[in-house]
C-alpha positions in Angstrom: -3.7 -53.1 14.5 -5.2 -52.9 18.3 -5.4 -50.1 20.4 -4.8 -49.7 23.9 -7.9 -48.3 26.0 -5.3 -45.5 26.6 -4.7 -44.8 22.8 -8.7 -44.8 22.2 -9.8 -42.9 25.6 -7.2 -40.5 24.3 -8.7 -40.9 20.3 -12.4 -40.2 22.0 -11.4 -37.2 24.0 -9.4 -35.0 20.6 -12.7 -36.4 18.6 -15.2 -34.3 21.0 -12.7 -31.6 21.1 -12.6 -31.0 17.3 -16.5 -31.7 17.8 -16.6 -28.5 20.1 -14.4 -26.7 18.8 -16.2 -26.9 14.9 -19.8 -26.2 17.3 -18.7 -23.0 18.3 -16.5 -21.9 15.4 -17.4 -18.4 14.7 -14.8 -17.6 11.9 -16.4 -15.6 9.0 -15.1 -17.0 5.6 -14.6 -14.4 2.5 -17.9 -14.9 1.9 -19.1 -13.9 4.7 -16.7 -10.9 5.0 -17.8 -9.7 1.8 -21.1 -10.0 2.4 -20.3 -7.9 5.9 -18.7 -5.0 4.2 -20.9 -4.8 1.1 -23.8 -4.9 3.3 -22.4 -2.1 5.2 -21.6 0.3 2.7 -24.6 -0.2 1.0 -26.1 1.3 3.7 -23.5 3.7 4.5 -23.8 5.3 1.0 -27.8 5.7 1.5 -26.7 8.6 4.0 -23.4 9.8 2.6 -21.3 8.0 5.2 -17.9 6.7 3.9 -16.8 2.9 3.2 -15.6 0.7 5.7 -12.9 -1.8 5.5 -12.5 -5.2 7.0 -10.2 -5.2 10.0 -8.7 -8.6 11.1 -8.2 -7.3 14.5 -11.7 -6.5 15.0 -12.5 -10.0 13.6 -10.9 -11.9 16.0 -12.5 -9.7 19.3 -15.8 -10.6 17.2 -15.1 -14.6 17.7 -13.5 -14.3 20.7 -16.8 -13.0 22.0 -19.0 -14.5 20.0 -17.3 -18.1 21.3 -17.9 -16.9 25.1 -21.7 -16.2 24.0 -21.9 -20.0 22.1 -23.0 -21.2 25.6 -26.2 -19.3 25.8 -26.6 -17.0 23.2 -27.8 -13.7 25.1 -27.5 -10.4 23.0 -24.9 -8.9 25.7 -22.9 -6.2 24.9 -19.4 -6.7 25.4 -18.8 -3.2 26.6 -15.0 -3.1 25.2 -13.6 -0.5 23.3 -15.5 -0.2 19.9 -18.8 -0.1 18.8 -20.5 -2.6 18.1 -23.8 -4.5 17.2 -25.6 -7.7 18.0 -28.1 -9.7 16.6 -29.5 -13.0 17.6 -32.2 -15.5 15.6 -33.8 -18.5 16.0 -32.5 -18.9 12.3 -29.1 -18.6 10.4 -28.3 -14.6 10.1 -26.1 -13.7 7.0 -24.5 -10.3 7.0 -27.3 -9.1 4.7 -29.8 -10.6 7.4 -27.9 -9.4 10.5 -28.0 -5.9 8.4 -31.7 -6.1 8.1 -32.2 -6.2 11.6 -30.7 -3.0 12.2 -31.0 -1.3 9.8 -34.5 -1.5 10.9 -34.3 0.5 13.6 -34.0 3.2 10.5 -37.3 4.2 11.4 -37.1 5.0 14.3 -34.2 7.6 14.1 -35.3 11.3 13.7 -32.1 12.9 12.3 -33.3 16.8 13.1 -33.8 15.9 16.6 -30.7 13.1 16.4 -32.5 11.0 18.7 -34.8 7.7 18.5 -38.1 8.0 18.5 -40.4 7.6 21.3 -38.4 5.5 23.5 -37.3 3.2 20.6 -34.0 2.0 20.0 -32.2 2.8 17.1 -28.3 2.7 18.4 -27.9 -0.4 16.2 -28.8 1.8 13.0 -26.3 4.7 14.1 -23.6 2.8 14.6 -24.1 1.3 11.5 -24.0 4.6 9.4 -22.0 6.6 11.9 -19.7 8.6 8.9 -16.6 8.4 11.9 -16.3 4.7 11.7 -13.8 3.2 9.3 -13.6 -0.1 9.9 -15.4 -3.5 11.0 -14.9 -6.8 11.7 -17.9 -9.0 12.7 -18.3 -13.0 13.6 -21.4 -15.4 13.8 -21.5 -18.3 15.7 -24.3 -21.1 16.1 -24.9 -21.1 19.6 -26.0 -24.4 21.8 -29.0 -23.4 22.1 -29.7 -23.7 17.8 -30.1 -20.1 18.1 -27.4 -17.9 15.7 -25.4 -15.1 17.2 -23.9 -12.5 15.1 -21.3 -9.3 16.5 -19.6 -6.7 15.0 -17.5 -4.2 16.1 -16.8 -0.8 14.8 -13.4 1.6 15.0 -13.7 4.5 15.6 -16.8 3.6 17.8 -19.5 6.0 17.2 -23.4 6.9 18.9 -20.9 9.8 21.1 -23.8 11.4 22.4 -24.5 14.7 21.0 -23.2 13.8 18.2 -25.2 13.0 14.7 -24.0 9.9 12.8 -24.1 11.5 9.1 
């Protein structure tokens, strides 16, 4: 069987696009969803916030933003509708990972004052446990710089300012 130089210029070109397209893919298997949620209302229950849920919708505005941040990997906020929360790594971040990182911030929120502490930023950790939010949907994507870039967004958004989060 030969091929024309069309038929393989054309074979190249859809092998680098699957090649791209599997680079950026920021989909988050069942795993990975479970991991998000469970990881979430772990940490949710510490304060006597309620559960989340997963919401598909959300998902897919993670990877549609995560896929636009593949290129460089910058912790941008998207500043869209819902809350949300980034984390980058030189490393892979799982959702327990990704959770680790802001739920550090924990100490660095002062819940009489509901404010971070001197000049630290703890918005990551109050979105996390804010009690209003219901549901999440997160994406992480390998980015082309080797670095990992993880996002998830929260409805309701919460951090309204005055406003405490539990």
């Amino acid at each position: 069987m030969e091929f024309s130089f069309l038929q393989l210029t054309i074979s190249i070109i859809a092998l680098a696009a699957i090649a791209q397209t599997s680079f950026v893919q920021s989909a988050c298997d069942s795993d990975c969803v479970k991991g998000f949620v469970a990881a979430h209302n772990a940490a949710r229950q510490t304060v006597g916030s309620p559960p989340v849920n997963w919401n598909s919708t959300l998902a897919d505005i993670a990877e549609s933003y995560a896929a636009k941040r593949s290129a460089d990997c910058v912790p941008q906020n998207s500043n869209g509708l819902y809350g949300e929360n980034i984390a980058v790594a030189s490393a892979e971040l799982s959702p327990a990972d990704s959770m680790k990182l802001w739920m550090g911030e924990k100490k660095d929120y002062d819940h009489a004052s509901n404010s971070c502490t001197s000049g630290n930023n703890c918005r990551s950790y109050t979105q996390v446990v804010w009690g209003g939010s219901t549901s999440i949907g997160c994406a992480r994507v390998t980015c082309k710089t080797d670095w990992m870039f993880v996002i998830c967004y929260y409805n309701p958004p919460g951090n309204y300012m005055g406003e405490k989060p539990y």
